[in-house]
C-alpha positions as CSV (number, residue, x, y, z in Angstrom):
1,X,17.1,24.1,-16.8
2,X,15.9,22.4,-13.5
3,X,18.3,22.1,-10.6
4,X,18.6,19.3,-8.8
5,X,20.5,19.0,-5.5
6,X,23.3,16.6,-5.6
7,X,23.4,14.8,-2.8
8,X,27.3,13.6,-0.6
9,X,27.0,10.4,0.4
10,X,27.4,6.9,-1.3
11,X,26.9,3.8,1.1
12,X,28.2,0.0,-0.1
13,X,27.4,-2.3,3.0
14,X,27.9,-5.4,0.9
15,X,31.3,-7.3,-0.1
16,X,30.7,-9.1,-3.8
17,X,32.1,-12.0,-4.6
18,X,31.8,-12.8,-8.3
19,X,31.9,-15.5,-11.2
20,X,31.1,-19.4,-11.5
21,X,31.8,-21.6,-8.5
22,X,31.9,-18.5,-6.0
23,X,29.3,-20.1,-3.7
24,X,32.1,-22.3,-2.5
25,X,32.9,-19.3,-0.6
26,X,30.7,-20.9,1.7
27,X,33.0,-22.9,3.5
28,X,35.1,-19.9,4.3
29,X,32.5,-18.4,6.7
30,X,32.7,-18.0,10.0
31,X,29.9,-19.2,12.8
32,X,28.2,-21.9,14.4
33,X,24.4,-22.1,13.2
34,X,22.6,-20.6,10.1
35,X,19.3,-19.8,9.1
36,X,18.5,-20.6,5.5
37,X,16.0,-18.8,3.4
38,X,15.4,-20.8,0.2
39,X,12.8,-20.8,-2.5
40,X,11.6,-24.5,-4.0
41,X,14.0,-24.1,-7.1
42,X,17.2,-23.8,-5.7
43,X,15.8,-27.0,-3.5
44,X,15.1,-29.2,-6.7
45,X,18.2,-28.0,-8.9
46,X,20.3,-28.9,-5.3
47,X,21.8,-25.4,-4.6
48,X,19.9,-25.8,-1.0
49,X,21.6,-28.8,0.1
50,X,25.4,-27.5,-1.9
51,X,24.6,-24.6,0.7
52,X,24.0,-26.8,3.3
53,X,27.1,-28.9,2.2
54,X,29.7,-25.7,2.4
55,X,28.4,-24.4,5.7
56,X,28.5,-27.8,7.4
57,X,32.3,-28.0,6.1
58,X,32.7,-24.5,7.8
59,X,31.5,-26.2,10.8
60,X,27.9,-24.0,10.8
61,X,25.1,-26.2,10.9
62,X,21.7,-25.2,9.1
63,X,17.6,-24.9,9.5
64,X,16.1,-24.0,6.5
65,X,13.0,-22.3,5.8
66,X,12.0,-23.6,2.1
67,X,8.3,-22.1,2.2
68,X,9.4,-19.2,0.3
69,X,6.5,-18.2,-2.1
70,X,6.4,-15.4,-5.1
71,X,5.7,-11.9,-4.1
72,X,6.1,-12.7,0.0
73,X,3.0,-11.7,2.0
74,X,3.1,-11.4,5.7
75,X,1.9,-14.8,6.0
76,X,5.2,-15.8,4.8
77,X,7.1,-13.8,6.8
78,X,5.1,-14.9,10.0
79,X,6.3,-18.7,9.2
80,X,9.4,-17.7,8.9
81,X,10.2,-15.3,11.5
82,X,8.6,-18.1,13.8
83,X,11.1,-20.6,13.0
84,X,13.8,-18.3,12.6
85,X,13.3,-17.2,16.5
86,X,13.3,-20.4,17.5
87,X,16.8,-21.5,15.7
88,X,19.0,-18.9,17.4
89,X,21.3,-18.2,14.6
90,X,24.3,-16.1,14.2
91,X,24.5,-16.6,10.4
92,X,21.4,-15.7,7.8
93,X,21.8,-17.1,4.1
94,X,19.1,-16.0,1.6
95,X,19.5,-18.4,-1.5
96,X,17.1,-18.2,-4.6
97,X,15.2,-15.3,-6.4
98,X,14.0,-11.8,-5.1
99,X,11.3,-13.1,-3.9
100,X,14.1,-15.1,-1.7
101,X,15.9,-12.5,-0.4
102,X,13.1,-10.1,-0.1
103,X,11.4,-13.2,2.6
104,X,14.6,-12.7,4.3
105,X,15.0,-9.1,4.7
106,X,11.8,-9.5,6.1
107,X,12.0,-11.9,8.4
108,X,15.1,-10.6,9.4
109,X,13.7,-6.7,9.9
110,X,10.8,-8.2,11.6
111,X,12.8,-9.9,14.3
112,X,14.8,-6.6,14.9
113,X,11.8,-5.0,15.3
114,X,9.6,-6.8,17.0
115,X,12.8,-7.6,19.5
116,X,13.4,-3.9,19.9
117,X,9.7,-3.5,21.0
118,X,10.4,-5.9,23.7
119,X,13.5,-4.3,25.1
120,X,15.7,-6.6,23.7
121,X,19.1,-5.8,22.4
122,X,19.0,-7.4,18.6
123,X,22.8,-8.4,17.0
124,X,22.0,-8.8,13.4
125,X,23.8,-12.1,11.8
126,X,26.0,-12.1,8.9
127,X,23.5,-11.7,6.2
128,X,24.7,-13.7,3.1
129,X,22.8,-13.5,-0.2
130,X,23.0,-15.5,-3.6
131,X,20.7,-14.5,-6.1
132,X,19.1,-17.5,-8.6
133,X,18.2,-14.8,-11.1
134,X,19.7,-11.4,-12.4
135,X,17.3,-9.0,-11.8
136,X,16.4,-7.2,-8.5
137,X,19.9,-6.5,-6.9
138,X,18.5,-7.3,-3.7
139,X,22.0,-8.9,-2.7
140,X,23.1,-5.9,-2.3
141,X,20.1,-2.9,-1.0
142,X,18.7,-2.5,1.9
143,X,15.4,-2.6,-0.1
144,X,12.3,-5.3,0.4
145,X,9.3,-5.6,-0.9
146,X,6.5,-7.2,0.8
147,X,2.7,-8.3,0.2
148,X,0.6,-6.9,2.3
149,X,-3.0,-8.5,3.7
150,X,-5.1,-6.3,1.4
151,X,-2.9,-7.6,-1.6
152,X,-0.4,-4.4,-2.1
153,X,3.0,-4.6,-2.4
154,X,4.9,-2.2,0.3
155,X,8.6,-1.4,0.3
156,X,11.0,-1.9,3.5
157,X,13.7,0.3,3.4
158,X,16.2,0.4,5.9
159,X,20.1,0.2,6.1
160,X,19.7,-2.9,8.5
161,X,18.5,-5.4,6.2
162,X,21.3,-4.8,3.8
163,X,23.0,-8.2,3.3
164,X,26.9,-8.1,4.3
165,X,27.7,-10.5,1.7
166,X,26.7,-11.0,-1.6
167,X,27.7,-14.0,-3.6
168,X,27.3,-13.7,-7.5
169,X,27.6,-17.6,-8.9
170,X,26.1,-17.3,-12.6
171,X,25.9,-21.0,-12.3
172,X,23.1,-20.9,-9.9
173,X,21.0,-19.1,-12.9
174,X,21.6,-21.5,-16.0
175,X,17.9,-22.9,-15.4
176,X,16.3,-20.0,-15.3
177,X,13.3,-19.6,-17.8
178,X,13.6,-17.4,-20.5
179,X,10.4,-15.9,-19.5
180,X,12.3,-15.4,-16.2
181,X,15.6,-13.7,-17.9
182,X,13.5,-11.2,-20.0
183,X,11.5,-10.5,-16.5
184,X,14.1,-9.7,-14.7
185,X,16.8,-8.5,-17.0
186,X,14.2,-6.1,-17.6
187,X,14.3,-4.9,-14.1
188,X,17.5,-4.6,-14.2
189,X,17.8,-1.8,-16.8
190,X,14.5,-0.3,-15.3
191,X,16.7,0.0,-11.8
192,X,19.8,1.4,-13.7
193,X,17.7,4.0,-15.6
194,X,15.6,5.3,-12.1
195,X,18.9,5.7,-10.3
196,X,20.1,7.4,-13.2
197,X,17.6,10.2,-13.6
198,X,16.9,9.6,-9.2
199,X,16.6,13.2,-7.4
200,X,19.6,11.2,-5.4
201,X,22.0,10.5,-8.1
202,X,25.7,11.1,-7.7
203,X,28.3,10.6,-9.8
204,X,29.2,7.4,-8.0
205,X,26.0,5.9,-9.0
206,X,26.0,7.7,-12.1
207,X,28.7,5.4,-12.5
208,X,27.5,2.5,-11.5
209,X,24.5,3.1,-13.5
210,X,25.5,3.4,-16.9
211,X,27.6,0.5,-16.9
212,X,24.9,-2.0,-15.8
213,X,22.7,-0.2,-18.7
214,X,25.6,-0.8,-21.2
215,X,26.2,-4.5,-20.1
216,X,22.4,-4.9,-19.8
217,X,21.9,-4.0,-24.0
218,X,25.1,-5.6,-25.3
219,X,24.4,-8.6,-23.0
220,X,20.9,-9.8,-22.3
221,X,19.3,-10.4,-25.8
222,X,22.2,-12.8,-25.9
223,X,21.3,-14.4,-22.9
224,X,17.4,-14.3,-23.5
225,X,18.6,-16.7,-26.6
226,X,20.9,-18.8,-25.2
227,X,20.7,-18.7,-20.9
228,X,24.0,-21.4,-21.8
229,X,25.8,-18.6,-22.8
230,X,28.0,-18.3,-19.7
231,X,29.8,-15.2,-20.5
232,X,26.3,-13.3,-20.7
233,X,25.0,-14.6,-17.9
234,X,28.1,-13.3,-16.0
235,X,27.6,-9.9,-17.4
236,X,23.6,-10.0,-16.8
237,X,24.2,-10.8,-13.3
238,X,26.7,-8.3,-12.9
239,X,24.6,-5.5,-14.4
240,X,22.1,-7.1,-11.6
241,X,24.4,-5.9,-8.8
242,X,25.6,-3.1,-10.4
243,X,22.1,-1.5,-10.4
244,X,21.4,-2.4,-7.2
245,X,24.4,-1.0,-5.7
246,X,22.9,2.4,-7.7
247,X,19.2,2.1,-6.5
248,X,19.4,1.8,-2.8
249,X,21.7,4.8,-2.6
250,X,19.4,7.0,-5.0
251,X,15.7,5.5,-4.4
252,X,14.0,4.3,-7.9
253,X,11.3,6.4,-9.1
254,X,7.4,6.1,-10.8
255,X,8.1,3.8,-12.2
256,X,8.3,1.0,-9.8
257,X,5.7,2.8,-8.0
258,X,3.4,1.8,-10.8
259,X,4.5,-1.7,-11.4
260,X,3.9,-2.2,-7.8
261,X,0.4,-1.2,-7.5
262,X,-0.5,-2.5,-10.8
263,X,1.7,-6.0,-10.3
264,X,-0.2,-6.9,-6.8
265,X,-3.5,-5.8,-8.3
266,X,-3.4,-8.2,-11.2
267,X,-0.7,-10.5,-10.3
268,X,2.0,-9.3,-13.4
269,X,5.4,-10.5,-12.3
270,X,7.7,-7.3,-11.3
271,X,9.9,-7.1,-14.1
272,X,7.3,-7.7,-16.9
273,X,5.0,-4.7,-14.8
274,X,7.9,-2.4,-15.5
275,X,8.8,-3.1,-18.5
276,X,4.8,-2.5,-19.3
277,X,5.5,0.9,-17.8
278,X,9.0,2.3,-19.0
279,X,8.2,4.1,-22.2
280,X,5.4,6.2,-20.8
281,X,7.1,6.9,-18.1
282,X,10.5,8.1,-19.6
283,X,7.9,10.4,-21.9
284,X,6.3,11.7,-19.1
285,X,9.5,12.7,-16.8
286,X,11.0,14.6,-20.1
287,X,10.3,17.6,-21.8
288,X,10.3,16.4,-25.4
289,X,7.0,18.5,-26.1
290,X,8.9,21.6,-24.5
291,X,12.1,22.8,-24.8
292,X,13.9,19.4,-24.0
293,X,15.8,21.0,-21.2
294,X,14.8,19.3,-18.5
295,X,16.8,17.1,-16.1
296,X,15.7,13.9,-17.3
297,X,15.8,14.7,-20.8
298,X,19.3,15.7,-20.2
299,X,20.6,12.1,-18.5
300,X,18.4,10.1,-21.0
301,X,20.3,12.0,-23.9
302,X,23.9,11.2,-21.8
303,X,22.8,7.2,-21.7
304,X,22.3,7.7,-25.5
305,X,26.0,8.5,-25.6
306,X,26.9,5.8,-23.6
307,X,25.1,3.3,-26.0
308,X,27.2,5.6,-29.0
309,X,23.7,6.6,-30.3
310,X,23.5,9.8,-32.4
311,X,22.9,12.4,-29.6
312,X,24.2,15.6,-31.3
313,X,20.9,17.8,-29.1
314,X,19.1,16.7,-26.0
315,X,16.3,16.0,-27.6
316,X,18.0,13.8,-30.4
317,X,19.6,12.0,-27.9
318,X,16.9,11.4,-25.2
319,X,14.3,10.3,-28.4
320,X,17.2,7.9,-29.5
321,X,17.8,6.6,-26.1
322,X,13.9,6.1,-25.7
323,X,13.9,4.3,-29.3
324,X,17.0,1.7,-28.2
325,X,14.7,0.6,-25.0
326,X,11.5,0.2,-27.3
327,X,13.7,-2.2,-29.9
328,X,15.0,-3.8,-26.6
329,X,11.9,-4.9,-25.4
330,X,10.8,-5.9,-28.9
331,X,13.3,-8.2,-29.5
332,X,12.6,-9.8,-26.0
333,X,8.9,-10.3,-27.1
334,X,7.8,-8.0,-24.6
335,X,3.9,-7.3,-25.3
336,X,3.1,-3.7,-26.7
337,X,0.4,-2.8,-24.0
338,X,-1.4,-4.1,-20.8
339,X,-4.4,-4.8,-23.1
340,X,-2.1,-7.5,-24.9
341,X,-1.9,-9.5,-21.2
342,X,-5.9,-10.2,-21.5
343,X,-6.8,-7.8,-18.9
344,X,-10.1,-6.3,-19.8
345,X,-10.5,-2.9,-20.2
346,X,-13.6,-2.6,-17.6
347,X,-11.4,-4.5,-15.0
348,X,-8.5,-2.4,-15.9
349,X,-10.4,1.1,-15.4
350,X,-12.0,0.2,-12.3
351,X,-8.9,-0.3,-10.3
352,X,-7.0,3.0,-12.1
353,X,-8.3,4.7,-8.9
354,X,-6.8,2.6,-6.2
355,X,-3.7,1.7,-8.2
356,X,-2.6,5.7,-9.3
357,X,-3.7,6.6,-4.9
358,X,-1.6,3.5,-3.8
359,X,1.7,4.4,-6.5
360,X,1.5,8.0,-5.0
361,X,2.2,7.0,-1.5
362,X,5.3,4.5,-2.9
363,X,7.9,5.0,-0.7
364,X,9.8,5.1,-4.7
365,X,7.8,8.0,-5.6
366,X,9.6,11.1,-3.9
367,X,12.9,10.3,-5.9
368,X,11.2,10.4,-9.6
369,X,12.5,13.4,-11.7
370,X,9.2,15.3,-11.8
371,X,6.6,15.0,-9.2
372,X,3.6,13.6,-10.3
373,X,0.1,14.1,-9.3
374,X,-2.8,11.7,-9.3
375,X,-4.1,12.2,-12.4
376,X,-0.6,12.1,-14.1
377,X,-0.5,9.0,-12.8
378,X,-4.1,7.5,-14.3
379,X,-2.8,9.1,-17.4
380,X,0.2,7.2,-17.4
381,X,-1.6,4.0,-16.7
382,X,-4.1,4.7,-19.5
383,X,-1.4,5.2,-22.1
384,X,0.1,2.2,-21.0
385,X,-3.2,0.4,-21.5
């Protein structure tokens, strides 16, 4: 069997504060101006100006930044690093979707950065997020992902953009799309299931891990039919955090790599990209054609136990594991292939090149089970197709 060095360190930066009305926690915090990050939902449902409301009645007056779009490019970031360096802040709120946070990571990294080149000595503000939707964790990672000029998606990693506060208020998610909850719950167990089988994983995310996969299947079919369900939308979010806490200890994996290239080449939302790319990739990081001995196969046959799926051998138990994730995304109405999207064939083989080169150089590539090469990764696109 494969050995894989376990590695001694697990890193929490964030304090969670859970369940409906949390964001009232608001008026609890401590400072004198804050920089809001905010995307054009959270401004019509009125989540902006509750935000606004609380701080004020902590005494923190606000300037908000609402030009928050999708998949944040460096344009974005420009706009709102610019304001935010004019507004002299000592407290950062990030309230809406990924996208969101992500536009305030970067902003915030940005400014640390850019101030660091000039000499100058950067305090970071207390960095509170509120995710709108339960799916990329990034309340809780020190993980971004931005847009870059050419149109790919790069990851930011780095312990400083890690918020220091996350607030989980389920309330701020009952209008989400159902689209939206099968997109991101999606991501969700696609995070729980890289850190799982992650190069990195301990048995603190282990932990951590199965527990947002085990909420995720008992929970988000549920709240795909009925987002008023307020107890599954609880549990979804939770599953949410609980991933992330996972991920940005152990990286992610191939996975993501390949949503990423293939989402900012054809403009697939995140969670749908991996959800496109999960059951080649969990066949191509086993060993099913072997001896089923292999790492992965192993912790894909343990998660079959945790669902209480038949898993008498490895192999039974990674192939029923692989099975429960296929009915998953059925149910969800998840489309079979890439083909089913309406992306031509042609169009799809002329970017396989660019997209397997750009996945390879992921910074979520290193922590997959099994290293891949180029070609795997073309392969794994095509089957996918």
């Amino acid at each position: 069997m494969e050995v894989i060095t376990i590695k001694d360190k697990f890193i929490l930066k964030s304090k969670v504060h859970f369940n409906n009305q949390s964001l009232q926690l608001l008026k609890e915090v401590s400072g004198s101006r804050a920089f809001i990050v905010a995307d054009s939902i959270m401004e019509t449902l009125g989540y902006l100006q509750k935000t606004v409301d609380y701080l004020s009645e902590a005494g923190i007056s606000s300037k908000v930044f609402s030009g928050v779009r999708p998949d944040p490019d460096v344009k974005v970031i420009a706009d709102g690093l610019k304001l935010y360096n004019e507004s002299d802040v000592d407290v950062l709120v990030a309230i809406g979707g990924g996208s969101a946070i992500d536009t305030a990571k970067g902003i915030l990294y940005f400014a640390w950065k850019f101030g660091s080149i000039e000499g100058m000595e950067i305090k970071k503000p207390l960095f509170i997020a509120i995710p709108s939707t339960s799916g990329t964790g990034s309340e809780v990672t020190d993980f971004s992902v931005i847009t870059s000029d050419e149109g790919e998606k790069v990851c930011i990693v780095d312990e400083f953009i890690a918020p220091d506060i996350a607030i989980l208020d389920s309330t701020c998610i009952q209008h989400v799309p159902q689209r939206v909850v099968v997109d991101t719950g999606i991501d969700v167990l696609v995070h729980a299931i890289e850190a799982y089988v992650s190069t990195n994983a301990t048995d603190f995310t282990d932990a951590l891990a199965e527990k947002a996969i085990k909420l995720i299947f008992e929970n988000l079919e549920t709240l795909y039919k009925d987002i008023n369900n307020a107890n599954a939308r609880d549990r979804v979010q939770n599953a949410s955090c609980m991933a992330g806490m996972a991920f940005t200890n152990t990286g992610l994996g191939i996975n993501h790599s390949l949503a990423h290239a293939f989402g900012g080449t054809f403009h697939i939302a995140h969670g749908r990209s991996n959800a496109l790319m999960l059951d080649a990739v969990m066949e191509f990081n086993s060993d099913l054609d072997g001896s089923a001995s292999g790492y992965a196969t192993e912790k894909y046959a343990k998660l079959a136990t945790v669902l209480q799926l038949p898993a008498r051998t490895r192999r039974e138990g990674a192939v029923n594991f692989m099975l429960a994730v296929s009915r998953l995304k059925k149910a969800l109405g998840i489309e079979d292939n890439i083909r089913a999207l309406g992306i031509e064939q042609a169009e799809f083989e002329k970017a396989l090149d660019q997209m397997a080169q750009t996945a390879m150089l992921d910074r979520c590539t290193p922590t997959n089970p099994k290293q891949p090469s180029k070609e795997d990764l073309i392969r794994i696109y095509q089957k996918c197709y």
